[in-house]
N, CA, C and O atoms as CSV, one atom per row, in Angstrom:
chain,resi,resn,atom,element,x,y,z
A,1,UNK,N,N,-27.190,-11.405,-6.723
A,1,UNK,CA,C,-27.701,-10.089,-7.066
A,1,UNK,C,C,-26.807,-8.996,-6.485
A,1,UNK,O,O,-26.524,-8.025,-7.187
A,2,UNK,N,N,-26.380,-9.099,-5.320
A,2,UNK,CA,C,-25.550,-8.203,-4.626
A,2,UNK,C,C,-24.086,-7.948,-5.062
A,2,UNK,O,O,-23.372,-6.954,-4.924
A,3,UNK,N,N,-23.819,-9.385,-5.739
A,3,UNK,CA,C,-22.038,-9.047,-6.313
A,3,UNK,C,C,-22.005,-8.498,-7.626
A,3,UNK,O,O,-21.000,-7.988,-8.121
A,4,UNK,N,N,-23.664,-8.658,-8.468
A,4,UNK,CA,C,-23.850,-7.948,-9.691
A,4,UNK,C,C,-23.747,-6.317,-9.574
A,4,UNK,O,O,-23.370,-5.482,-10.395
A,5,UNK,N,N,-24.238,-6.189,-8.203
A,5,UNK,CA,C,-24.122,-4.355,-8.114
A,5,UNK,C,C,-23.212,-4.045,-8.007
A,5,UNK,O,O,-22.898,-2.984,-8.547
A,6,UNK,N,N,-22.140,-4.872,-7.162
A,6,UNK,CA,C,-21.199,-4.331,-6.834
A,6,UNK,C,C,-20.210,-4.084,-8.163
A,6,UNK,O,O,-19.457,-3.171,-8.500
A,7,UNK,N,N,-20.600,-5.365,-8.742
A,7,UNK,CA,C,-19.579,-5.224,-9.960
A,7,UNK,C,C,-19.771,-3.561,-11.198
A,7,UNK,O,O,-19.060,-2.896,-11.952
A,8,UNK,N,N,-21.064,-3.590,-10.751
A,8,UNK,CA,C,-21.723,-2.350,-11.628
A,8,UNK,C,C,-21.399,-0.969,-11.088
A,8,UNK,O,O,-21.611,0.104,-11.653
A,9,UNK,N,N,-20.844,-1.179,-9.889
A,9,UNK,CA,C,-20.465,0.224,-9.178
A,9,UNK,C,C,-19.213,0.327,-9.182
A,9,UNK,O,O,-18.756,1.442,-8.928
A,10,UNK,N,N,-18.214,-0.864,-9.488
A,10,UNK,CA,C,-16.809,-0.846,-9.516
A,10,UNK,C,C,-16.861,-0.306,-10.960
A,10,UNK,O,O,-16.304,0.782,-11.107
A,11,UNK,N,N,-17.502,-0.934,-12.204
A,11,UNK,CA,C,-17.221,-0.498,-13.161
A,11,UNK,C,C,-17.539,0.985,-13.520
A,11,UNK,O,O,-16.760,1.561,-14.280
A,12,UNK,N,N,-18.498,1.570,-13.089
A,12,UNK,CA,C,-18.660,2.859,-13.980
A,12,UNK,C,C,-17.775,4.020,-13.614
A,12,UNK,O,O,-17.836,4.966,-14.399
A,13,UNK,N,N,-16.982,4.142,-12.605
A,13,UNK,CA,C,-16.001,4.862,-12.929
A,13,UNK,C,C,-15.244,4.759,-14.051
A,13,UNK,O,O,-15.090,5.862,-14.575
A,14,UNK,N,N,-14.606,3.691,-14.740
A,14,UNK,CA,C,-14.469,2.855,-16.164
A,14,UNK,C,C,-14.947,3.741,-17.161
A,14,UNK,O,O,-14.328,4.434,-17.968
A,15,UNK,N,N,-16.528,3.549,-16.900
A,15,UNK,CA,C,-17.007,4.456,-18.405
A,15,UNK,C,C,-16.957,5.842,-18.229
A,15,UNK,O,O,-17.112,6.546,-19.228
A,16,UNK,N,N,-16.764,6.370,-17.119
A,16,UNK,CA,C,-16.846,7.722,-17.026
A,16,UNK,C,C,-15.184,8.547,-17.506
A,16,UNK,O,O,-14.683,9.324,-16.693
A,17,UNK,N,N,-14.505,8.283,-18.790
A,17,UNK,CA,C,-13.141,8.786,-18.323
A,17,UNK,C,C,-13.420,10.319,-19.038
A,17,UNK,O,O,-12.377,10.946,-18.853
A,18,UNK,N,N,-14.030,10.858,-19.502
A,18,UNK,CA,C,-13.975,12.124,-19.731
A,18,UNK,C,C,-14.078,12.838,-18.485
A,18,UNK,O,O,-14.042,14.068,-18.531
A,19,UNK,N,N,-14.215,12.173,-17.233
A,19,UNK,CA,C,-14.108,13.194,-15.829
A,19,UNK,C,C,-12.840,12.794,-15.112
A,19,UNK,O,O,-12.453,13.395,-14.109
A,20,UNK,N,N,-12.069,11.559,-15.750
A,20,UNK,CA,C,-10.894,11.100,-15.566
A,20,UNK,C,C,-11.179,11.121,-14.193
A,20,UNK,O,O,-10.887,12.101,-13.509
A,21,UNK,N,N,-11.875,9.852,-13.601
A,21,UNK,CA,C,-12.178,8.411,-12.846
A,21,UNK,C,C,-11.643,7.408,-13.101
A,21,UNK,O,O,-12.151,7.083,-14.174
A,22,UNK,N,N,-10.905,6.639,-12.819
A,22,UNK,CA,C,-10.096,5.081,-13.062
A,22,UNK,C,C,-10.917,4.184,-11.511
A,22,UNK,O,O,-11.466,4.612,-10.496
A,23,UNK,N,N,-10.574,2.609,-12.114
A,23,UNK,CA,C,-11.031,1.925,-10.641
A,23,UNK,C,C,-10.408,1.103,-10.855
A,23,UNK,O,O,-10.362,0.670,-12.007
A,24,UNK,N,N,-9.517,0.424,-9.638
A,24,UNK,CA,C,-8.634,-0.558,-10.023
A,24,UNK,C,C,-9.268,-1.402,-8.747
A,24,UNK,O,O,-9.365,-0.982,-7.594
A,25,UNK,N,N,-9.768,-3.000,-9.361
A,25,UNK,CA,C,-9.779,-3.768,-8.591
A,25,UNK,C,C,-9.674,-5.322,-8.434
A,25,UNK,O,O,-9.812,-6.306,-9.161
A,26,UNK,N,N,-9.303,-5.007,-6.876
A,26,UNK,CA,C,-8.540,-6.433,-6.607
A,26,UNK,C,C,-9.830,-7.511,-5.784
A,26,UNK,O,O,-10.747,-7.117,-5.064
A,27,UNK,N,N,-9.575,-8.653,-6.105
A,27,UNK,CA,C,-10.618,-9.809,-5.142
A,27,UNK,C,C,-9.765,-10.932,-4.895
A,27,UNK,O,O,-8.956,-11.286,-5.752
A,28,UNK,N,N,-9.878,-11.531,-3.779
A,28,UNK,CA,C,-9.285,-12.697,-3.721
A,28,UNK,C,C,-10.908,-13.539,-3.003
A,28,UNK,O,O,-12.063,-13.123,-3.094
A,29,UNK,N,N,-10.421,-14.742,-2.356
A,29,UNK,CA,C,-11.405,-15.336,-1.880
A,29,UNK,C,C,-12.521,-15.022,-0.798
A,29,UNK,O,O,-13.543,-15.704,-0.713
A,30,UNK,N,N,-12.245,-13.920,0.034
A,30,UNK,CA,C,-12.932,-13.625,0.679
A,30,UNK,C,C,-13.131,-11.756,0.543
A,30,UNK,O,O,-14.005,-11.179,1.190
A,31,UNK,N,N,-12.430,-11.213,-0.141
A,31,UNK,CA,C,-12.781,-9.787,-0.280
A,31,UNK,C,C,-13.027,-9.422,-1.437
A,31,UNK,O,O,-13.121,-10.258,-2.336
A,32,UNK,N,N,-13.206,-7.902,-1.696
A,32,UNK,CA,C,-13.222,-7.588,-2.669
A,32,UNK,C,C,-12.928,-6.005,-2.460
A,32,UNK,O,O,-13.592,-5.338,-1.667
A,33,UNK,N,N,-12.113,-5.585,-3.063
A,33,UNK,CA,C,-11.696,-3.941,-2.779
A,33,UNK,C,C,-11.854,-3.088,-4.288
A,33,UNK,O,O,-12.082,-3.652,-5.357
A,34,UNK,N,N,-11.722,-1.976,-4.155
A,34,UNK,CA,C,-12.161,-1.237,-5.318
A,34,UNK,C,C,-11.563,-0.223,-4.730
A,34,UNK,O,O,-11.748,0.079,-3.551
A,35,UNK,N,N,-10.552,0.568,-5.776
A,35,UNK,CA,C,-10.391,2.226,-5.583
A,35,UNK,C,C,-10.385,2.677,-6.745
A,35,UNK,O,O,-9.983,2.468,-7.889
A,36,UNK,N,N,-11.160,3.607,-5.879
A,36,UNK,CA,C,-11.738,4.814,-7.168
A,36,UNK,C,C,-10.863,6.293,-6.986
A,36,UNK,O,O,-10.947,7.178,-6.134
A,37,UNK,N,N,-9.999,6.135,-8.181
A,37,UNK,CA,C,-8.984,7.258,-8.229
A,37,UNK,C,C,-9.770,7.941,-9.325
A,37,UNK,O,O,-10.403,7.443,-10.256
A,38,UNK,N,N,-9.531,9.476,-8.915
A,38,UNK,CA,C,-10.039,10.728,-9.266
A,38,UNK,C,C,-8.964,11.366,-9.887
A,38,UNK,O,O,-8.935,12.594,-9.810
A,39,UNK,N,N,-7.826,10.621,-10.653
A,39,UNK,CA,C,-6.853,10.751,-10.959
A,39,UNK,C,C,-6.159,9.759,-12.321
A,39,UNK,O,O,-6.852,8.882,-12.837
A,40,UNK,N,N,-4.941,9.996,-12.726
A,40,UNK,CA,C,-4.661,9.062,-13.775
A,40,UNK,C,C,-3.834,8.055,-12.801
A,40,UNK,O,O,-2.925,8.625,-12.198
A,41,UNK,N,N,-3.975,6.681,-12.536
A,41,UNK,CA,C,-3.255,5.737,-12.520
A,41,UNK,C,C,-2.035,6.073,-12.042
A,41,UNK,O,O,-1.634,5.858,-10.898
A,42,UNK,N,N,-1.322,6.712,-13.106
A,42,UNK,CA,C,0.029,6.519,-13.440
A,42,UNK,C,C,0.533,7.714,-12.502
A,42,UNK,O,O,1.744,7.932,-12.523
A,43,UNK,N,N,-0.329,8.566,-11.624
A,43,UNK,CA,C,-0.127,9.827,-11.133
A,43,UNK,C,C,0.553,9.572,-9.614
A,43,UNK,O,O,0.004,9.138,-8.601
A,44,UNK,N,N,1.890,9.981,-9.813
A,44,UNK,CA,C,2.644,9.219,-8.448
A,44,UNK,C,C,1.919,9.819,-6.860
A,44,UNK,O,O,2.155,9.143,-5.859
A,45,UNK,N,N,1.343,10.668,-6.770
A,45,UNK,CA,C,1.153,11.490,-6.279
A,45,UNK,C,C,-0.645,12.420,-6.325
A,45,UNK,O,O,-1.001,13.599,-6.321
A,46,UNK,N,N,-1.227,11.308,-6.357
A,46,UNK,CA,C,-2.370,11.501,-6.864
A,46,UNK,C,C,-3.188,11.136,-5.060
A,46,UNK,O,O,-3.041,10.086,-4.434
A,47,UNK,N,N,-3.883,12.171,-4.676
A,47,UNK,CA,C,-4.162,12.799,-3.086
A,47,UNK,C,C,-5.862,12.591,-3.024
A,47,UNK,O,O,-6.548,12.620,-2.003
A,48,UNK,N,N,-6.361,12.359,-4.521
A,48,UNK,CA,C,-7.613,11.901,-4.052
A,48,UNK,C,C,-8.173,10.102,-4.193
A,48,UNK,O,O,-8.592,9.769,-5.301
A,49,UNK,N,N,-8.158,9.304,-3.350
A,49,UNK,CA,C,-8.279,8.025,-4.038
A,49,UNK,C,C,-9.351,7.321,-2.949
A,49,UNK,O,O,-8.853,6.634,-2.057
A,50,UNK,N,N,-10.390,7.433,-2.987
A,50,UNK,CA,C,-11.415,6.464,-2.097
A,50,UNK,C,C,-11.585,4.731,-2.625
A,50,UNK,O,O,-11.484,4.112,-3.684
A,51,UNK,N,N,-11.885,4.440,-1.256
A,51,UNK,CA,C,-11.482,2.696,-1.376
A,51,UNK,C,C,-13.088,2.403,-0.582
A,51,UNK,O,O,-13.694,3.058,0.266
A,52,UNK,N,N,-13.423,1.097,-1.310
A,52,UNK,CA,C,-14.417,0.127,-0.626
A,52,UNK,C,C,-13.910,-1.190,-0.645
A,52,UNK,O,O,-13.735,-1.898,-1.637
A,53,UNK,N,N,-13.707,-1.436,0.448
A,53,UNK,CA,C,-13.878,-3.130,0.830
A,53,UNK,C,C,-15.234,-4.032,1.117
A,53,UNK,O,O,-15.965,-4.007,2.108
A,54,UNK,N,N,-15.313,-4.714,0.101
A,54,UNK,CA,C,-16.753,-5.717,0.593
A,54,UNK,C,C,-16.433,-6.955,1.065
A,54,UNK,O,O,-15.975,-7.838,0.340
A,55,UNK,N,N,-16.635,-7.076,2.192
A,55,UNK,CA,C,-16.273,-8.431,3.091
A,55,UNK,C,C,-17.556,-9.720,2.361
A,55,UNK,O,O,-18.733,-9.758,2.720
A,56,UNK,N,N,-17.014,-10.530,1.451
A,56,UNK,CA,C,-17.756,-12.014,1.061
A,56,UNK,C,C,-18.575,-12.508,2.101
A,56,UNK,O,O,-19.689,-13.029,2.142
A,57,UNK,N,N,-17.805,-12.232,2.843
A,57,UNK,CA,C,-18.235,-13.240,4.243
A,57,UNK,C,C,-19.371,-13.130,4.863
A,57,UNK,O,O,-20.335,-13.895,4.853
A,58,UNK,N,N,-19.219,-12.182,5.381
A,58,UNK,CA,C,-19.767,-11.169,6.425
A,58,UNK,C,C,-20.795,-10.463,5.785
A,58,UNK,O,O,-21.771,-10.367,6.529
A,59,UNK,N,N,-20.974,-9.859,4.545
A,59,UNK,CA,C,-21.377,-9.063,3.534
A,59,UNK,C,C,-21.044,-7.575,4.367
A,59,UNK,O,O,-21.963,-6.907,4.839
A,60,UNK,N,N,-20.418,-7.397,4.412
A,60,UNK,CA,C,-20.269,-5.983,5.338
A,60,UNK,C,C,-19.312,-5.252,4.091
A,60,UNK,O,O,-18.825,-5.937,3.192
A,61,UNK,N,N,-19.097,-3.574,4.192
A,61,UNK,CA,C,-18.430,-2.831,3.775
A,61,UNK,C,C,-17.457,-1.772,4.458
A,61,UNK,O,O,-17.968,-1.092,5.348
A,62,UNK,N,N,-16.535,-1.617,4.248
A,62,UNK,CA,C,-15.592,-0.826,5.077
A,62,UNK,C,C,-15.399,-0.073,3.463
A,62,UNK,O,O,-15.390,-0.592,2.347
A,63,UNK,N,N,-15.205,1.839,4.041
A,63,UNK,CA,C,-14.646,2.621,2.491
A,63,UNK,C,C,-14.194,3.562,3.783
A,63,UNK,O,O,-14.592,3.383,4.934
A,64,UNK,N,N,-13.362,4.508,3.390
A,64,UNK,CA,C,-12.414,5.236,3.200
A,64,UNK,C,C,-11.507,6.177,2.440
A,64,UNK,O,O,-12.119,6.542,1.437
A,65,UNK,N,N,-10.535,6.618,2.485
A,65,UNK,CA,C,-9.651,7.396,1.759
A,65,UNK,C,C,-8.093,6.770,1.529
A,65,UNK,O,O,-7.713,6.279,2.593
A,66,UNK,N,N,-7.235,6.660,0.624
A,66,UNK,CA,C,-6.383,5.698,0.444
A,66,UNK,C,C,-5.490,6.533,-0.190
A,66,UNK,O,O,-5.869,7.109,-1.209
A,67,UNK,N,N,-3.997,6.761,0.367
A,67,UNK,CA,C,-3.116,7.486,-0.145
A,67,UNK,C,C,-1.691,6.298,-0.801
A,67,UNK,O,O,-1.315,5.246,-0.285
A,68,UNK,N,N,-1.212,6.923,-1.976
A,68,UNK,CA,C,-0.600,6.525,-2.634
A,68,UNK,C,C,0.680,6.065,-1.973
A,68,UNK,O,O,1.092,6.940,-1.211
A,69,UNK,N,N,1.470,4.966,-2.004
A,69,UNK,CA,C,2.845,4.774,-1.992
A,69,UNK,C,C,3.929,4.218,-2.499
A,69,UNK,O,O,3.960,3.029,-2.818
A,70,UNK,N,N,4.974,5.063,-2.629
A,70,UNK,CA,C,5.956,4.432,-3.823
A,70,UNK,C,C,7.221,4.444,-3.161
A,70,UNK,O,O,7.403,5.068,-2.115
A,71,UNK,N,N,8.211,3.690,-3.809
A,71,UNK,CA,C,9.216,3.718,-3.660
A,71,UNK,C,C,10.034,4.155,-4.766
A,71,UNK,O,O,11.241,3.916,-4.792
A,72,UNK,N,N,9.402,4.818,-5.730
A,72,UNK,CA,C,9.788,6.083,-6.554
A,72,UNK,C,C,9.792,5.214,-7.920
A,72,UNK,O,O,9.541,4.010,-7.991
A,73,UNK,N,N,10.153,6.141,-9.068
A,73,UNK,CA,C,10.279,5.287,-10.515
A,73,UNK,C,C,10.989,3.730,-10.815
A,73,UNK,O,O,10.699,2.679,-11.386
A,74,UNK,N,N,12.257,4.408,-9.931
A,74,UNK,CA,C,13.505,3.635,-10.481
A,74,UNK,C,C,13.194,2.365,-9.598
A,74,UNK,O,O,13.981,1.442,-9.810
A,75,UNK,N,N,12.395,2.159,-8.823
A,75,UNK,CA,C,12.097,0.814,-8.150
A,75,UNK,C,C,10.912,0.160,-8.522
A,75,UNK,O,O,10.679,-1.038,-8.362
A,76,UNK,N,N,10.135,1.047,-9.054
A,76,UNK,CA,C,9.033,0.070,-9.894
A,76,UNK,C,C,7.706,-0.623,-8.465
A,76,UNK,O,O,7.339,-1.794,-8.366
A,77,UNK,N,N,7.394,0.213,-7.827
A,77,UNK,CA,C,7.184,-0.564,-6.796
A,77,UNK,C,C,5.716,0.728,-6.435
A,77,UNK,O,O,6.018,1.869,-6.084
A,78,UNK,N,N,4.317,0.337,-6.582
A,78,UNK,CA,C,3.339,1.261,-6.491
A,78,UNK,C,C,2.306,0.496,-5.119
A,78,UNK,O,O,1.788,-0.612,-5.256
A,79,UNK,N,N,2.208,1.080,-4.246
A,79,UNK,CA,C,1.610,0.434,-3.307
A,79,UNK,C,C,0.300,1.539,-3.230
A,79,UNK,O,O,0.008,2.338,-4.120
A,80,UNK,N,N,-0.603,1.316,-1.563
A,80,UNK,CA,C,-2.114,2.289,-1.123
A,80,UNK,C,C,-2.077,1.917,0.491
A,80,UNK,O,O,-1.944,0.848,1.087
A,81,UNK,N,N,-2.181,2.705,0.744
A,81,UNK,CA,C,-2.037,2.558,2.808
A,81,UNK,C,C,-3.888,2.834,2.730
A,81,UNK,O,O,-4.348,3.323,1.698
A,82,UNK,N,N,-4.527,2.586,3.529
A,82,UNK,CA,C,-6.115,2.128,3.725
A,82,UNK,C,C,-5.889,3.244,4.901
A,82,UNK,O,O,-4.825,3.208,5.519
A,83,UNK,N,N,-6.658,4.023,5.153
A,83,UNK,CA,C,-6.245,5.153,6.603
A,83,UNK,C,C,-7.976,4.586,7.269
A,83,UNK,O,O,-8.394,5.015,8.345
């Protein structure tokens, strides 16, 4: 029941793009992260981006604010530092 919400709270930024909300997320075996950019994706430089981590494990949550990092076009290379 609990990974159904979560999944339901990762997605509706998704349906919301007329306020241009994106959520990109990653899970591996024991986490699950979600950022919710208030921005387009593709925006190198995009200053608003909140993050939730849901610990599997533990069931615990860690969120925050998450700034963009690149190593510019020509390297192809889009990273997120977790502050």
């Amino acid at each position: 029941m609990k990974l159904i919400i979560i999944l339901l709270l990762a997605l509706f930024p998704l349906c919301s793009s007329a306020s241009n909300h994106y959520a990109l997320v990653f899970e591996n075996n024991t986490i699950l992260l979600v950022l919710n950019l208030k921005c387009s994706p593709c925006d190198l430089n995009c200053a608003n981006i909140q993050y939730q981590i849901f610990n599997k494990e533990t069931e615990s949550v860690i969120s925050g604010v998450a700034k963009p990092v690149t190593t510019g076009i020509e390297n192809n290379f889009r990273g997120y530092m977790m502050r």
